[in-house]
C-alpha positions as CSV (number, residue, x, y, z in Angstrom):
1,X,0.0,15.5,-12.2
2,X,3.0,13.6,-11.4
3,X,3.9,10.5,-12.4
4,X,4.0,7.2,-10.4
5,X,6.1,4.2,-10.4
6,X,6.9,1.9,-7.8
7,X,10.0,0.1,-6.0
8,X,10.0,-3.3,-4.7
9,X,12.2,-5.0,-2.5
10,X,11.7,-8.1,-0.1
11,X,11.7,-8.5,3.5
12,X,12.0,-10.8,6.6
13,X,8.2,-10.5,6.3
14,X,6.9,-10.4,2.6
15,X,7.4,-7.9,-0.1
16,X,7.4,-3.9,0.3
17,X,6.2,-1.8,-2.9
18,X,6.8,2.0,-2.0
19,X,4.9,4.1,-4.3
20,X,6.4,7.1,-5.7
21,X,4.0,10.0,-6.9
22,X,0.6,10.4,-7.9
23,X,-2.1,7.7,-6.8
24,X,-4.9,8.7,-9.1
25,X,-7.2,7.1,-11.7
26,X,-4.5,7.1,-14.3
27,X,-2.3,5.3,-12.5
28,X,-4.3,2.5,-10.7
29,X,-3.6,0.3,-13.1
30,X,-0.2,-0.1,-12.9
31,X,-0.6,-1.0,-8.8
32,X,-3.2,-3.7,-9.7
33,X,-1.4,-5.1,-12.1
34,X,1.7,-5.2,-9.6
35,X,-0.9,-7.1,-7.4
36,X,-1.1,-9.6,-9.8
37,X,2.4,-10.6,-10.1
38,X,3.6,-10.5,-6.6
39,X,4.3,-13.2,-5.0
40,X,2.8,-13.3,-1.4
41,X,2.5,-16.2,0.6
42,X,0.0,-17.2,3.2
43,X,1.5,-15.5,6.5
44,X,3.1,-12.9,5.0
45,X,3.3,-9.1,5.1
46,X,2.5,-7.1,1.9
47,X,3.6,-3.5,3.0
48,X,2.7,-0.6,1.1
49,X,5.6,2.5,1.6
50,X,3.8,5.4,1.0
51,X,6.5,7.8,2.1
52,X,7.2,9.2,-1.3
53,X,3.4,9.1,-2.1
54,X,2.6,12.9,-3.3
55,X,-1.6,12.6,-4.0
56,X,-4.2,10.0,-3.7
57,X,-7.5,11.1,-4.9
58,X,-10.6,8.2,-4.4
59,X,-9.4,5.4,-7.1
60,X,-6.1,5.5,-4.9
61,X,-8.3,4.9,-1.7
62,X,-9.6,2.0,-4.0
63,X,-6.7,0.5,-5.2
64,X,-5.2,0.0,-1.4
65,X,-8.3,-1.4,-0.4
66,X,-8.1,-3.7,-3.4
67,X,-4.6,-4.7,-2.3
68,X,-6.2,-5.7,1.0
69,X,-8.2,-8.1,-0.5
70,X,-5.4,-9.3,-2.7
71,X,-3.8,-9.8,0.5
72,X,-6.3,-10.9,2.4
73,X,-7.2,-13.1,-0.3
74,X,-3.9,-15.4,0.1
75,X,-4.0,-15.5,3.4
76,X,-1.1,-12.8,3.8
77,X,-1.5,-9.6,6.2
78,X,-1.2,-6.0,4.5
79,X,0.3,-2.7,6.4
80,X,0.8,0.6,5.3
81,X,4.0,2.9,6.0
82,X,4.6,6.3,6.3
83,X,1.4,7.3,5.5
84,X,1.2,11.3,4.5
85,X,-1.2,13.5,6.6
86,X,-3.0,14.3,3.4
87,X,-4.2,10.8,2.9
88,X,-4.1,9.5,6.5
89,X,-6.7,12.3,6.9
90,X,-8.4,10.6,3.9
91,X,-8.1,7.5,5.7
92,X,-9.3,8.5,9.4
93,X,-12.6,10.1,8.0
94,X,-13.6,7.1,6.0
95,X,-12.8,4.6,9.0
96,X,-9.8,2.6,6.9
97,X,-7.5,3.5,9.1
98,X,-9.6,0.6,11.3
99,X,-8.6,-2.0,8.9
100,X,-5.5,-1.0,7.6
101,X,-2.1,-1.5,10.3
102,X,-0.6,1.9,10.1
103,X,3.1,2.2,10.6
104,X,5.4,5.1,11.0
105,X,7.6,3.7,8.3
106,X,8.3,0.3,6.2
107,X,11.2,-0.6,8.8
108,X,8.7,-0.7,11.7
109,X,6.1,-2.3,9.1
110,X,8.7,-5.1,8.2
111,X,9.6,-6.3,12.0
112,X,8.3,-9.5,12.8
C-alpha cells in the first residue's frame, strides 16, 4: 500500500486537488474531509488530477462520486484529469465515465 496525500492549487476555473498514491478505504477520509474545506463556488470547476494516482479500489470509485455531489451540490461542475488506464477501465465498465468529464490532463481540464 502506498500512501496518499494530495496537492491543491487554484485555477482560472476553480480548485485542482491532484491525488498522489493509493485511493483505498484507508485513505478516503482524508479526500472527504478535503471536500469539506474547499471552497468552490457556484460555476466553478472542481478538478480532480489523478495523474500521480497509483490504485483505486471501490471506496476510491466512491469517494469521486461523493465529490460529484459535493460539487454538484454547490452548483460547481467536477472533471477528472489524467485518468490512469487502470481506473478509467474501472470507470468505463461501471458507466461513470458518462457522468464524469474526462480530460487528458488538469491543463486541458482548467481551460475555460
Amino acid at each position: 500500500m502506498n500512501p496518499m496525500w494530495i496537492t491543491t492549487r487554484d485555477a482560472a476555473t476553480g480548485p485542482v486537488l491532484g491525488i498522489v498514491g493509493d485511493l483505498d478505504y484507508t485513505t478516503v477520509g482524508e479526500l472527504r474531509e478535503r471536500l469539506t474545506t474547499l471552497t468552490l463556488r457556484p460555476g466553478q470547476r472542481l478538478v480532480l488530477d489523478l495523474a500521480r494516482l497509483t490504485f483505486c479500489d471501490s471506496s476510491g470509485i466512491t469517494a469521486l462520486i461523493a465529490a460529484r455531489n459535493h460539487a454538484d451540490a454547490l452548483h460547481a461542475d467536477i472533471a477528472l484529469a489524467a485518468v490512469p488506464a487502470h481506473t478509467l477501465r474501472v470507470l468505463r465498465m461501471v458507466g461513470l465515465d458518462q457522468i464524469f468529464p474526462l480530460h487528458p490532463d488538469s491543463d486541458a481540464a482548467t481551460r475555460p
